[in-house]
N, C-alpha and C positions, 0 to 999 in steps of 0.2 A: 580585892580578893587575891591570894597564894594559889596560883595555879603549878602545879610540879608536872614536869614533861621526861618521860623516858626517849631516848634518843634511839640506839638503834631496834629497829623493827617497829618503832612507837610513828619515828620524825622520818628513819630510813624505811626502805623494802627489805634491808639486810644488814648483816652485822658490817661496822666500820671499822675495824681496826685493821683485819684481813687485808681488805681493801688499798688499805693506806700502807700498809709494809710491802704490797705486792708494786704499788705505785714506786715507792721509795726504793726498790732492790732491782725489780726487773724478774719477770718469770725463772729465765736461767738459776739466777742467783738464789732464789726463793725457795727453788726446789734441792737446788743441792744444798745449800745449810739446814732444807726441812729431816735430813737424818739426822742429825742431833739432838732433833725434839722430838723425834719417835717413839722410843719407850715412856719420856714424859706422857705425850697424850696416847698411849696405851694405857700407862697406868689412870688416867682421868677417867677413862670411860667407866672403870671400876670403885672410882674414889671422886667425886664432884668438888671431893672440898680442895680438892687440887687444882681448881680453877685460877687461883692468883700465881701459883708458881708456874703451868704453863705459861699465862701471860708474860709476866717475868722473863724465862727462858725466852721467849719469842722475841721481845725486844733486844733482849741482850743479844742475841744472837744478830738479828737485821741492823739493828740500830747502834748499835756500843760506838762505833766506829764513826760515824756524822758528830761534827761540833754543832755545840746550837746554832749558829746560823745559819749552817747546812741544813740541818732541820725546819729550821723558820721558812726558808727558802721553801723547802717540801710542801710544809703546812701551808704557805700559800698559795701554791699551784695546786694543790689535791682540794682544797676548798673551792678555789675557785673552778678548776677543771672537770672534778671527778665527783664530788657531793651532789651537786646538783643534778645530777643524771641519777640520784642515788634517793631521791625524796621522796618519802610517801606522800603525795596530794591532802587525802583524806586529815593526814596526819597535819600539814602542812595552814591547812586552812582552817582548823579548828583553835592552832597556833595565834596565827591572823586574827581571828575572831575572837580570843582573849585580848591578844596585844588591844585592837579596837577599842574596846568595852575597857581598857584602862588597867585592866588586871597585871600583878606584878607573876611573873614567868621565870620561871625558875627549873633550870636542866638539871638532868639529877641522874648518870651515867656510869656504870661500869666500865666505859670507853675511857680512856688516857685524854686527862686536861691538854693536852699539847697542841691538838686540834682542835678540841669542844671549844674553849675559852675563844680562840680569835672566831670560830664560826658563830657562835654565840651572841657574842658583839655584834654580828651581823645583824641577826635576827630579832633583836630587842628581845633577849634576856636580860634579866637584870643581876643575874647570880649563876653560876653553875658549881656542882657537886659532884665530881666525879674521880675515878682513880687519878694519883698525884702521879704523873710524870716525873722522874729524879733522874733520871740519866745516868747516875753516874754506878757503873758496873764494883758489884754483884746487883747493886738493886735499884733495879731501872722503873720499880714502881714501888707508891706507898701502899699502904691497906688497898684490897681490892675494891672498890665502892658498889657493891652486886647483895642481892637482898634484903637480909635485916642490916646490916651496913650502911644502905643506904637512908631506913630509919634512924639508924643511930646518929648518920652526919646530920639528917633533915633535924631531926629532934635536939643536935647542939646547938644547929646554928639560928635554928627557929624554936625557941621551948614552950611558945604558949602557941602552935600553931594544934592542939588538939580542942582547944578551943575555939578553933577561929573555922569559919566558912574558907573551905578550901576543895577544889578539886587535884583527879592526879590521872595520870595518863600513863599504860605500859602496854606489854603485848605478852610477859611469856611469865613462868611462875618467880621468875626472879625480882618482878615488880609487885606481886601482890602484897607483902607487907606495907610498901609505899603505898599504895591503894590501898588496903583498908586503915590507913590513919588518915585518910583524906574524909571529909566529909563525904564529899562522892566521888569513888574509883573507878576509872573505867578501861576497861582491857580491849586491844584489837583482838576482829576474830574472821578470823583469814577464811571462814565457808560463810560469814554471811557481809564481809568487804565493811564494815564498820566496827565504830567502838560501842562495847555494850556496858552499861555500867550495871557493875560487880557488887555495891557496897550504898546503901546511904544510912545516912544519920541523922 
């Protein structure tokens, strides 16, 4: 069975990219490059679908400047130092409890592959899906992989999984189209500390 896992708020407490450019910059530096991306996310609050260009903006601004191996470097001290401080249990064990039962597990993120992939590896995924890290400035990401998006990767890379006994895991409205093409969807729900499934078929 195709179990699909949203990562942050699903696997984390909290969103991870934040996280990882605060790791990578240093508070100092983090705040004063954040006037640059001011009016961006001013303007987001008003427009959602501006969600991939802040992203965007935010990398190019922290990150333009690290070679990959500076970055590699990053990615494996923030996995290994600051993730794990950063797990949902709940989240964590239900994980586990596929892996067990043999289930093939599959991340499916709006977070940047740069970190998902090697944390991922850890974790016995056997695939991840999530925004393409490209580094290379203006455009330090590809497509954003955040709602029907995320349908649409799930549904090239896997085409007869509307067929197939599948569950799917997320927390916030950006995962429910992922859940409902799962056989059974199930959403974290932060007043009663578990996941309730949303969907079956």
């Amino acid at each position: 069975m195709k179990v699909f896992f949203d990562f942050d708020g699903t696997l984390t407490t909290k969103d991870s990219l934040l996280p990882f450019l605060l790791f990578v910059v240093g508070w100092p530096r983090f705040i004063l490059k954040s006037i640059f991306i001011l009016p961006l996310i001013c303007r987001y609050f008003f427009n959602r679908n501006l969600r991939g260009q802040v992203k965007n903006k935010a990398l190019l601004l922290y990150l333009s400047k690290y070679t990959p191996t500076q970055l590699e470097q990053f990615v494996t001290q923030f996995i290994d130092s600051i993730l794990p401080r950063m797990m949902r249990p709940e989240g964590m064990a239900i994980l586990e409890k596929h892996v067990k039962n043999g289930d093939e597990c599959i991340l499916v993120s709006a977070s940047i592959n740069l970190y998902l992939v090697p944390w991922a590896k850890q974790n016995h995924f056997t695939h991840v899906i999530a925004t393409p890290f490209l580094g290379t400035p203006p455009l330090m990401i590809g497509q954003n992989c955040y709602g029907e998006e995320k349908v649409d990767q799930i549904l090239k890379q896997y085409p007869q999984i509307q067929t197939e006994n599948c569950y799917a895991y997320g927390d916030t409205i950006g995962d429910i189209p992922m859940l409902k093409l799962a056989k059974k969807g199930f959403m974290w729900s932060n007043k009663q500390q578990q996941f309730i499934e949303i969907n079956a078929k």
